[in-house]
PANU-518144 format. One line per 5 residues: their letters; for each residue x, y, z of N, C-alpha, C. Coordinates in steps of 0.05 Angstrom, whole numbers, plus 5000, padded with zeros to 4 digits. Layout:
REM PANU-518144
a) X/Y/Z/X/Y/Z/X/Y/Z; ...
//
This chain:
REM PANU-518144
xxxxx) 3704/6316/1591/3725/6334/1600/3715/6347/1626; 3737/6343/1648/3724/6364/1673/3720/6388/1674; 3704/6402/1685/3695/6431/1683/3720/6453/1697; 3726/6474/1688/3744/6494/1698/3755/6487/1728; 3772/6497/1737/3771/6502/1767/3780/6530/1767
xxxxx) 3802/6534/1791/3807/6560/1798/3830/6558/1790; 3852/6533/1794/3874/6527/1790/3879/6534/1753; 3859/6520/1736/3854/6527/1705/3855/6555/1696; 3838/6567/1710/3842/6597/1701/3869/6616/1712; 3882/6607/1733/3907/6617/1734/3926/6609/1721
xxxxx) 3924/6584/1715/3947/6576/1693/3937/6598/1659; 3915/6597/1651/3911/6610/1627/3915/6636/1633; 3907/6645/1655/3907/6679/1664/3946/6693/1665; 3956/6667/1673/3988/6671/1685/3986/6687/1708; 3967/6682/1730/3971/6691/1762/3967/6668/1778
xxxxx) 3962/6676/1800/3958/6660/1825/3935/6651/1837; 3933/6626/1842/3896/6623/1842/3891/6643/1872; 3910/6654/1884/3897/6668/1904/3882/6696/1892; 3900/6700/1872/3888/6730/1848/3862/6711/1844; 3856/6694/1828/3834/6692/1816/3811/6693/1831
xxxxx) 3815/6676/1872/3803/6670/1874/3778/6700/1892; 3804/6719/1890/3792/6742/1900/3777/6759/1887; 3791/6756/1848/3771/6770/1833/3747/6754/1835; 3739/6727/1832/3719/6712/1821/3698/6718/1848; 3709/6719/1880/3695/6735/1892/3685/6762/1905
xxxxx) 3696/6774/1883/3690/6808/1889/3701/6824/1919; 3727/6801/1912/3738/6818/1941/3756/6841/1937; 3766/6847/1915/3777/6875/1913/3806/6871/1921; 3821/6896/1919/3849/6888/1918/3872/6885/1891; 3852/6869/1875/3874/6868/1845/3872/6889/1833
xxxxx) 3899/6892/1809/3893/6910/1791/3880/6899/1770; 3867/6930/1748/3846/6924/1736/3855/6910/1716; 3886/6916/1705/3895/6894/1685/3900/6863/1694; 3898/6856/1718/3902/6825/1731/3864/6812/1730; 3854/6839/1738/3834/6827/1734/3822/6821/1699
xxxxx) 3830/6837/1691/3816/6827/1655/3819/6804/1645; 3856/6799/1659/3861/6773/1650/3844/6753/1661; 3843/6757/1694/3829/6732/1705/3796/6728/1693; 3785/6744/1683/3750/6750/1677/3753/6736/1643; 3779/6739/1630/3777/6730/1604/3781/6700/1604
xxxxx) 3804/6696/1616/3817/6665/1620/3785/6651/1630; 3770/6660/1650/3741/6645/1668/3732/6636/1637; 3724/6659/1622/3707/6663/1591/3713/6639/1583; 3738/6639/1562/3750/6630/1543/3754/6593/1561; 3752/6591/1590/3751/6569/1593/3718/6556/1598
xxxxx) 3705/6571/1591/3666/6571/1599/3671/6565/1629; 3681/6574/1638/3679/6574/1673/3650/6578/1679; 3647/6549/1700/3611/6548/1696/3595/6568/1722; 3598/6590/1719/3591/6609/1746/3591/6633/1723; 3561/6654/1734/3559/6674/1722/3584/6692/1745
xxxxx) 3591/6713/1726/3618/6729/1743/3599/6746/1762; 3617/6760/1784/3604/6779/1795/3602/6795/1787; 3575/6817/1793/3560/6845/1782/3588/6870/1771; 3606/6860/1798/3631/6883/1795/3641/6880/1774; 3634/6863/1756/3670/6856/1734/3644/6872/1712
xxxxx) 3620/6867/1711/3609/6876/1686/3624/6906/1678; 3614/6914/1652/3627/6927/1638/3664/6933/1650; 3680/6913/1651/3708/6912/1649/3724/6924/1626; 3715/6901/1612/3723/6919/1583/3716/6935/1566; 3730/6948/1557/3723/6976/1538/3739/6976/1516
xxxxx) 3716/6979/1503/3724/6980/1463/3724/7013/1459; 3743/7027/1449/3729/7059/1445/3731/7062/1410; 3711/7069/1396/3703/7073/1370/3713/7099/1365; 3723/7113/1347/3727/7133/1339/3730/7147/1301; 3712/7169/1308/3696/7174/1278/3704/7194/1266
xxxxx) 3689/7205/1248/3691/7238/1243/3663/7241/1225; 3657/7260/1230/3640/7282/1211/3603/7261/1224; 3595/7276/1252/3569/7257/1264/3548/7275/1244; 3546/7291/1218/3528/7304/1218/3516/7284/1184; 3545/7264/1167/3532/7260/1155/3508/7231/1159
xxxxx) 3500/7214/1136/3481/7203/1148/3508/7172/1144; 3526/7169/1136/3540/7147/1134/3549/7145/1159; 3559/7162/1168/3572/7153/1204/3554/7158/1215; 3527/7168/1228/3509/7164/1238/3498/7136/1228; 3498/7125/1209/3492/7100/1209/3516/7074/1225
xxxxx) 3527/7081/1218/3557/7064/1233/3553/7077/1258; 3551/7092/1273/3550/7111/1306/3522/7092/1312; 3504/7084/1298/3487/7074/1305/3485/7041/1302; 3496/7032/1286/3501/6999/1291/3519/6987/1308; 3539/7003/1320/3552/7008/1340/3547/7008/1363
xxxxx) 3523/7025/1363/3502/7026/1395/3483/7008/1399; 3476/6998/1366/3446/6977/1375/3470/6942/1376; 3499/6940/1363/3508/6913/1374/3516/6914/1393; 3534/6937/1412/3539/6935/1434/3514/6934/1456; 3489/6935/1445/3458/6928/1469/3468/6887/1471
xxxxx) 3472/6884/1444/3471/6854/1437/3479/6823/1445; 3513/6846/1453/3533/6831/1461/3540/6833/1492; 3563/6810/1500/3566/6806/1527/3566/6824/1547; 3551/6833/1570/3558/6860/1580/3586/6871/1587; 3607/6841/1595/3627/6842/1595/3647/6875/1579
xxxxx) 3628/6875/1561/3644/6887/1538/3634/6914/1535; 3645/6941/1541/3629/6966/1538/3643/6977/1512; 3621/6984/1500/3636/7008/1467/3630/7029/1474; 3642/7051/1483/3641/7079/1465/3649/7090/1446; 3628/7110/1437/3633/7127/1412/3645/7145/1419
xxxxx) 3661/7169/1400/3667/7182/1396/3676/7196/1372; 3665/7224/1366/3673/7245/1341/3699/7259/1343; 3725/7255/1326/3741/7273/1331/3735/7297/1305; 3754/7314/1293/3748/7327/1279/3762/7321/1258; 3747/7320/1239/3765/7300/1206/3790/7316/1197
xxxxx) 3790/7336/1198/3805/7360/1185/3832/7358/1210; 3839/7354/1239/3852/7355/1259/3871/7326/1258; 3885/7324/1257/3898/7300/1248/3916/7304/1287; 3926/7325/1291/3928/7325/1323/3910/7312/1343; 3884/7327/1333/3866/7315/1356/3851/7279/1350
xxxxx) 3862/7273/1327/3860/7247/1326/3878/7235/1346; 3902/7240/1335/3934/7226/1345/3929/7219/1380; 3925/7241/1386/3921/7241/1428/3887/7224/1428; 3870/7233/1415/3852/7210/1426/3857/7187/1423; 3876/7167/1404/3885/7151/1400/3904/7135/1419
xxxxx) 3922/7158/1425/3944/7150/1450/3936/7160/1475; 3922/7174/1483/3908/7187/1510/3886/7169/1519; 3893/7160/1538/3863/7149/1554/3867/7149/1577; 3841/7151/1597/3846/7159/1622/3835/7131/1641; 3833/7118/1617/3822/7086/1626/3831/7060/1619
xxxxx) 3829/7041/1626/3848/7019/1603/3832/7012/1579; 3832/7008/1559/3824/6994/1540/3833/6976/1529; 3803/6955/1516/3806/6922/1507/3814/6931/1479; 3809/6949/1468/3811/6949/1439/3803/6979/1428; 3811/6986/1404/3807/7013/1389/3797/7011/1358
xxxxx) 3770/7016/1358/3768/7017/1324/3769/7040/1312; 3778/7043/1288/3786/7070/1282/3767/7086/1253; 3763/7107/1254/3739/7104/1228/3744/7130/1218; 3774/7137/1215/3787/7169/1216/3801/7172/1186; 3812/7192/1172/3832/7198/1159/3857/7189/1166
xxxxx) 3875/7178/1134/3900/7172/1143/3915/7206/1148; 3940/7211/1161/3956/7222/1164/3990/7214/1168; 4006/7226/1173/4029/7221/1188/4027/7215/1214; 4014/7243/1227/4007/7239/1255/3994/7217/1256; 3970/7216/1249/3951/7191/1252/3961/7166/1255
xxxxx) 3982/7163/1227/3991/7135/1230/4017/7124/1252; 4031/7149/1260/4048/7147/1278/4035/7138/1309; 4009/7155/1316/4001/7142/1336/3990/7118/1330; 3981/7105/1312/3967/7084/1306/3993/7065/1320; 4011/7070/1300/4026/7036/1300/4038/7047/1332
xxxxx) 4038/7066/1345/4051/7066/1376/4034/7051/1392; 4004/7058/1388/3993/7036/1407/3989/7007/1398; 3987/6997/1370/3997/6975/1361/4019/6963/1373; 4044/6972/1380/4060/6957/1381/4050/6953/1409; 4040/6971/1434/4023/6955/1461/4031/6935/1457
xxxxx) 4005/6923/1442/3998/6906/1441/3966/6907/1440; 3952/6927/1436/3927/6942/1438/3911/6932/1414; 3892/6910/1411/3874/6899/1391/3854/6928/1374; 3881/6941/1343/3862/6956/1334/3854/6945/1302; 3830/6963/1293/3814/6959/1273/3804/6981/1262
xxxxx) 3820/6989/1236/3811/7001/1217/3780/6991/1201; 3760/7015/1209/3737/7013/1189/3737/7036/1170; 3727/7017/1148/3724/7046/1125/3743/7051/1110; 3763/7063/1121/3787/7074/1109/3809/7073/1133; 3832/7060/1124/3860/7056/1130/3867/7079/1140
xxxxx) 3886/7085/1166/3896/7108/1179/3925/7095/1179; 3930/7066/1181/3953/7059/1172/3962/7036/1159; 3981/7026/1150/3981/7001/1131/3997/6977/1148; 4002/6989/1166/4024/6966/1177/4003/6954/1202; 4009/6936/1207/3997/6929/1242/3971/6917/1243
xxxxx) 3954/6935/1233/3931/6935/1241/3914/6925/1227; 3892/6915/1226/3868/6894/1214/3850/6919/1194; 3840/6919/1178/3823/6936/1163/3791/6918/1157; 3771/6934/1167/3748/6917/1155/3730/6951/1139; 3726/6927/1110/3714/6948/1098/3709/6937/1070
xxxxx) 3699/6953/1042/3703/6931/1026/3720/6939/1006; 3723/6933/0985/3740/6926/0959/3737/6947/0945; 3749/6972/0958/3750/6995/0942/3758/6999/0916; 3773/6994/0905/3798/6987/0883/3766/6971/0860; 3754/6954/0873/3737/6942/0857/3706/6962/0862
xxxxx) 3701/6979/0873/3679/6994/0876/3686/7013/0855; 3717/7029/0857/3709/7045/0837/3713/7022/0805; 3721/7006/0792/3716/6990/0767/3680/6982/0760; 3675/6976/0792/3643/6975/0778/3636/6997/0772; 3635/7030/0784/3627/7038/0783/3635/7051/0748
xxxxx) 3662/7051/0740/3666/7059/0702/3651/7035/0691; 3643/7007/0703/3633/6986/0684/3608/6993/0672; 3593/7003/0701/3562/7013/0696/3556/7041/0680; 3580/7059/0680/3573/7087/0664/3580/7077/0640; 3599/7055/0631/3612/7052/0612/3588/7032/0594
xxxxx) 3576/7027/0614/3554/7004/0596/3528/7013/0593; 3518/7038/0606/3488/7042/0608/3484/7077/0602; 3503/7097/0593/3506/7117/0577/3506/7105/0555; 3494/7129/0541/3463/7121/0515/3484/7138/0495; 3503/7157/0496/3513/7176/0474/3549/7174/0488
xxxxx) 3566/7185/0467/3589/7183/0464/3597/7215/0489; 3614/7208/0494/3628/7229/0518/3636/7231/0538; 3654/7257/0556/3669/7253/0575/3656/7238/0602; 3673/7241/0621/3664/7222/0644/3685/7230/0667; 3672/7253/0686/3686/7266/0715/3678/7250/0734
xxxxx) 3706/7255/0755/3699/7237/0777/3703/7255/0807; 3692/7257/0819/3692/7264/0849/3708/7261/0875; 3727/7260/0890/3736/7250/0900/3740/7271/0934; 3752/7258/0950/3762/7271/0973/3796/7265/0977; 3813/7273/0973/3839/7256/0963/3847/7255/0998
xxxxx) 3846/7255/1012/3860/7247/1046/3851/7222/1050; 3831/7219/1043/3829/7186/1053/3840/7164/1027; 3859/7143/1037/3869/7128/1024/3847/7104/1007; 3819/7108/1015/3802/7094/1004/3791/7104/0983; 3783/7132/0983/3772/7142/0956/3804/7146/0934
xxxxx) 3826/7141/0944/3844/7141/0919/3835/7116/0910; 3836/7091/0928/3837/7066/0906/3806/7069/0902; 3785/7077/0896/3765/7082/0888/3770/7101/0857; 3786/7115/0857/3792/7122/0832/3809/7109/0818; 3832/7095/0819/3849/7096/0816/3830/7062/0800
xxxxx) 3817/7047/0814/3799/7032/0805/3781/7042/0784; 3768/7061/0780/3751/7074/0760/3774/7075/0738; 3791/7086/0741/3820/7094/0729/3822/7075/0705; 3833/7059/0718/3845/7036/0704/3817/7021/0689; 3794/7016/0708/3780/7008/0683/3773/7020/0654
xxxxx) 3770/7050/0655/3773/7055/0632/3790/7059/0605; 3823/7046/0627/3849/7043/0611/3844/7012/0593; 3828/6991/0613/3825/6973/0605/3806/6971/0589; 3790/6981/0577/3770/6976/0551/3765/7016/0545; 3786/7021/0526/3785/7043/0512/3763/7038/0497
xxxxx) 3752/7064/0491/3720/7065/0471/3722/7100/0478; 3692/7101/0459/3692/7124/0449/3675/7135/0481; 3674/7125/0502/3670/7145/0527/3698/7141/0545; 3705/7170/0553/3728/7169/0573/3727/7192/0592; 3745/7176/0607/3754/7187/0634/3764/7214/0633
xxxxx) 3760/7241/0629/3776/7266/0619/3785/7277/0641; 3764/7281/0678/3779/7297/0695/3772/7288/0720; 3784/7292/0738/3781/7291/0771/3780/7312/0784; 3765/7314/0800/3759/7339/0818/3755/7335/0845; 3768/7347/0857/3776/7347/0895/3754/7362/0909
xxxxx) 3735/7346/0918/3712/7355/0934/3709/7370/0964; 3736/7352/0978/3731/7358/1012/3711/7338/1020; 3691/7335/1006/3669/7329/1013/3652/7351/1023; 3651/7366/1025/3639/7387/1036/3624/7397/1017; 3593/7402/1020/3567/7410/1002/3579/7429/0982
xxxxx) 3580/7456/0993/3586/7482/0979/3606/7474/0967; 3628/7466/0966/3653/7462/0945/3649/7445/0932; 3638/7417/0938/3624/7397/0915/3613/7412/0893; 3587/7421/0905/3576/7436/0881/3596/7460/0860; 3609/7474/0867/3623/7485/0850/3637/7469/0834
xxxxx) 3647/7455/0847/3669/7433/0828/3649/7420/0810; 3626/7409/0817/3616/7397/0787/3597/7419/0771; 3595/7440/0782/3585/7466/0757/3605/7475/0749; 3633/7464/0759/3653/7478/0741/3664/7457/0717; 3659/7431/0722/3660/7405/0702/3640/7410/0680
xxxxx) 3611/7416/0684/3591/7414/0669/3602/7443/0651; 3609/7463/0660/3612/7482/0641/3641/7474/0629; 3658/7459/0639/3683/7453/0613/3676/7435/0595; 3660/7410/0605/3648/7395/0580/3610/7392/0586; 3615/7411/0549/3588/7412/0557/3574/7388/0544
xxxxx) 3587/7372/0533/3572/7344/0534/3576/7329/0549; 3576/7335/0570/3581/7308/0598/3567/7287/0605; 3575/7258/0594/3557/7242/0600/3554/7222/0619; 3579/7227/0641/3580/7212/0662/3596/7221/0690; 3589/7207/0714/3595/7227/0738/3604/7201/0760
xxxxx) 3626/7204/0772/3625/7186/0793/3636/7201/0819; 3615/7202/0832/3630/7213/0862/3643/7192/0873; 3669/7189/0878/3674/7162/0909/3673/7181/0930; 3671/7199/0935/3666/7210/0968/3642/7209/0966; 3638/7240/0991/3613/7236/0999/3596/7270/0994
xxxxx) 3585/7275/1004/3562/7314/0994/3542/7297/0964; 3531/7274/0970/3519/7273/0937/3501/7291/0942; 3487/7304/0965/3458/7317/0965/3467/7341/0958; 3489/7354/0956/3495/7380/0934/3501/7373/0908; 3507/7349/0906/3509/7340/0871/3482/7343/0855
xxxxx) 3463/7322/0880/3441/7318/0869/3431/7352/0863; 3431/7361/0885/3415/7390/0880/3432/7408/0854; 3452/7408/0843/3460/7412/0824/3447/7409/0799; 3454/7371/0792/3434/7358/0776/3405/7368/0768; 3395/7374/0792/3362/7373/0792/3361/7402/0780
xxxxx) 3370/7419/0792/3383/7448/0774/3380/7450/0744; 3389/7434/0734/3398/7434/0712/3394/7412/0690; 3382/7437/0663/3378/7417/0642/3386/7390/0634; 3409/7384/0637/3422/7367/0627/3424/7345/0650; 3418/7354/0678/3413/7336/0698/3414/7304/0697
xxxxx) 3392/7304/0674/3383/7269/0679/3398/7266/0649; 3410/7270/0640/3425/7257/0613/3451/7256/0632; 3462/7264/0649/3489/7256/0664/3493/7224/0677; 3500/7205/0676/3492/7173/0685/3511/7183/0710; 3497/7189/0739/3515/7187/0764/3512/7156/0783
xxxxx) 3533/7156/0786/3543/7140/0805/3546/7145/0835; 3542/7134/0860/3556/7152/0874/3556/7120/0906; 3561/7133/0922/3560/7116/0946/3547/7123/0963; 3528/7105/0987/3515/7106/1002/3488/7103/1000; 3474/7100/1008/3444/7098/1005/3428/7121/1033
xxxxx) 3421/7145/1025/3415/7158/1045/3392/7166/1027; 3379/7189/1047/3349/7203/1042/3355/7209/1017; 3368/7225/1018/3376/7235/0992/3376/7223/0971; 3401/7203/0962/3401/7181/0933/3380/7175/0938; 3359/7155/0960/3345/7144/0954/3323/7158/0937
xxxxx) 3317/7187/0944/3301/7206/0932/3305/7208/0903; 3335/7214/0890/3350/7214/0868/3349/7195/0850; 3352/7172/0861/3352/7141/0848/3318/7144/0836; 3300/7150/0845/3274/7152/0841/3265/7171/0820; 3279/7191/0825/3272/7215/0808/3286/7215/0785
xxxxx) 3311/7196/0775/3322/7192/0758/3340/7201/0756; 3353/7227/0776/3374/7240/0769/3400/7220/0785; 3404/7210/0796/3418/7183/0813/3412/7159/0794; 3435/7144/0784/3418/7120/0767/3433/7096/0779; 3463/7093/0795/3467/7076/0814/3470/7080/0841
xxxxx) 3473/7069/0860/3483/7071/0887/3500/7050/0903; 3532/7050/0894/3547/7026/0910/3548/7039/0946; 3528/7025/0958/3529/7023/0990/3547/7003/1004; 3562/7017/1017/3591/7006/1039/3575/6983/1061; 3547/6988/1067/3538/6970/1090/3552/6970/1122
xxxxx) 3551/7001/1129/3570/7003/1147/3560/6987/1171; 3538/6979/1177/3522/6951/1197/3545/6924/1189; 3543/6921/1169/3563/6898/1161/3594/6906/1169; 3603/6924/1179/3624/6938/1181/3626/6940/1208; 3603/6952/1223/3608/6949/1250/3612/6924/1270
xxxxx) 3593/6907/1261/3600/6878/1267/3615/6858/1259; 3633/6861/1246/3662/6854/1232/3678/6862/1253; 3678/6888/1257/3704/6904/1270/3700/6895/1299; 3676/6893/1320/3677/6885/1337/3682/6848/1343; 3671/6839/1315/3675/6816/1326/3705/6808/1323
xxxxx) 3723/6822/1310/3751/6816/1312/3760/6835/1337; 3751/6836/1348/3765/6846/1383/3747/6839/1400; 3726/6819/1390/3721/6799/1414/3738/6781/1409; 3745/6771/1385/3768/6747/1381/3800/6757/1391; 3796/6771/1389/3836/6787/1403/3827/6780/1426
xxxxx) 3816/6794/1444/3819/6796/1476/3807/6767/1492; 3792/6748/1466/3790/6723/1477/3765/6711/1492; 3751/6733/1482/3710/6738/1487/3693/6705/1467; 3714/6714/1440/3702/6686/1429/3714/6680/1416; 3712/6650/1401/3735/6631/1397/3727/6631/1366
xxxxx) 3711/6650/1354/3695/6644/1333/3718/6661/1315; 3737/6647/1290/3757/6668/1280/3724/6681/1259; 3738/6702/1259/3718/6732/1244/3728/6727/1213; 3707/6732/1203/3714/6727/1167/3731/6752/1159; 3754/6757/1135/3766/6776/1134/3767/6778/1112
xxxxx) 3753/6776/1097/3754/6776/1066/3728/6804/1065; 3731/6821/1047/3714/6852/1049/3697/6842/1048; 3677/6868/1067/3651/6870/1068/3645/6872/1035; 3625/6854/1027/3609/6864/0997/3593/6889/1000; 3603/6900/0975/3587/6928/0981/3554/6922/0957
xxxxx) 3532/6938/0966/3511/6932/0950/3508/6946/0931; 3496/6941/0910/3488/6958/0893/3459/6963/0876; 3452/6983/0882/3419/6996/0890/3417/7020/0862; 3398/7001/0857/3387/7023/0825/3362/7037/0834; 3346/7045/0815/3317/7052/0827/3291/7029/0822
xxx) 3301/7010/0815/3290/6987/0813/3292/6964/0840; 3310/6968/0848/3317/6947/0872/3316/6962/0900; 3302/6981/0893/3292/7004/0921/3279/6989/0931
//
């Protein structure tokens, strides 16, 4: 097969080989949307010429998070920074923190840019607002990607894993490895649409094999340290035989410090998510006895590689079936 020309990439680009032939030599003049096309169409046809220095970083991916202080999005803020070293320079990612609790200042970073962008991954709380701006720049035509948790259901691609099935393992394992008969509280953050099907999965597993341990209460965390901890010293004092604990959010290092508190500490079988300083400390000390980890590395490179495949970087379709989440005892430390 013959190699590209100039005439090839205007036909795939839909301009004029006089457009192409001015971007391909850094003569200036086009706009920056004529040029993306012509720099992608070159790509996607292996046009055999490295591009000029000007086109590098063209495109822009912008990532957007919340809460940089715990260690789960600092891990994702950081696989983020070490794949974008990895990949085409072509392709620039920025980060950014909005504020989890601000569903406004999501909405405008979402629809506000003072630049063009190749693509938007999103790693926020669902809302109204939220999802209203979501599907507005969806319909663009704007390549976006929910990580983590869903901001909206329509439109957009989700990479993440099998929540619905994180919380069932997680009633399988309290349900199978508590030593005495009794209740079983669960933890939650109710705004994000992921920790519902994380309960709602725990839920039903224990609808599905009734026995003499059950499901008795749910408690609304925030996630936030100081209210975590109240909420499960306010569980442990309603049942005072409590023999099982599942957080699906996130604050376990006020759970744990709870636990460790307290007599009854290591007779509680907790569950929880993530693998940070903390569980890993917990898992060891006995008061932590599982840990289902999200693999947000496995998450970040999912999400980008489906908006190298939108904008036409690479021809490689991206797997879409959930990230597997791991699961880490104090044995498999």
């Amino acid at each position: 097969m013959s190699k590209a020309n100039y005439t090839d990439i205007a036909r795939e680009a839909g301009v004029g080989t006089a457009t192409v032939e001015r971007v391909m030599n850094g003569r200036g003049g086009v706009r920056p949307e004529l040029v993306e096309k012509v720099v992608i169409a070159a790509r996607s046809l292996d046009y055999p010429r490295v591009l000029p220095d000007t086109h590098r970083g063209l495109l822009r991916v912008d990532v957007l998070m919340v809460r940089p202080e715990t260690t789960f999005y600092r891990r994702l803020s950081k696989a983020f920074e070490q794949i974008a070293h990895s990949i085409d320079p072509l392709l620039v990612v920025h980060r950014r923190f909005v504020e989890e609790m601000n569903p406004q200042e999501i909405a405008r970073a979402i629809t506000a840019a003072d630049y063009p962008r190749a693509g938007l991954i999103l790693a926020v709380p669902n809302s109204p607002l939220v999802k209203a701006a979501v599907e507005a720049v969806a319909a663009q035509g704007m390549p976006i990607v929910h990580v983590v948790t869903r901001a909206s259901e329509d439109q957009v691609e989700f990479v993440g894993i099998d929540n619905y099935a994180a919380g069932r393992t997680a009633a399988h394992f309290i349900c199978r490895m508590v030593r005495s008969q009794g209740p079983v509280v669960a933890l939650c953050h109710p705004i994000y649409q992921v920790h519902r099907d994380r309960i709602r999965g725990f839920s039903e597993y224990f609808r599905d094999h009734p026995g003499s341990i059950n499901f008795e209460w749910l408690g609304f965390t925030r996630d936030e340290e100081r209210f975590s901890a109240e909420t499960l010293i306010m569980a442990m004092q309603k049942y005072s035989n409590l023999v099982g604990l599942y957080n699906a959010g996130g604050a376990n290092s006020a759970l744990i410090d709870v636990l460790r508190r307290s007599d009854r500490g290591r007779d509680i079988l907790f569950v929880g998510h993530e693998l940070t300083d903390y569980t890993r400390t917990a898992l060891r000390d006995g008061i932590m006895d599982v840990v289902l980890d999200q693999a947000p590395e496995a998450q970040a490179q999912r999400a980008l590689d489906i908006v190298l495949h939108r904008v036409g970087l690479t021809k490689i379709e991206p797997d879409r079936n959930p990230i597997r989440f791991i699961t880490i005892t104090a044995e498999s430390l």
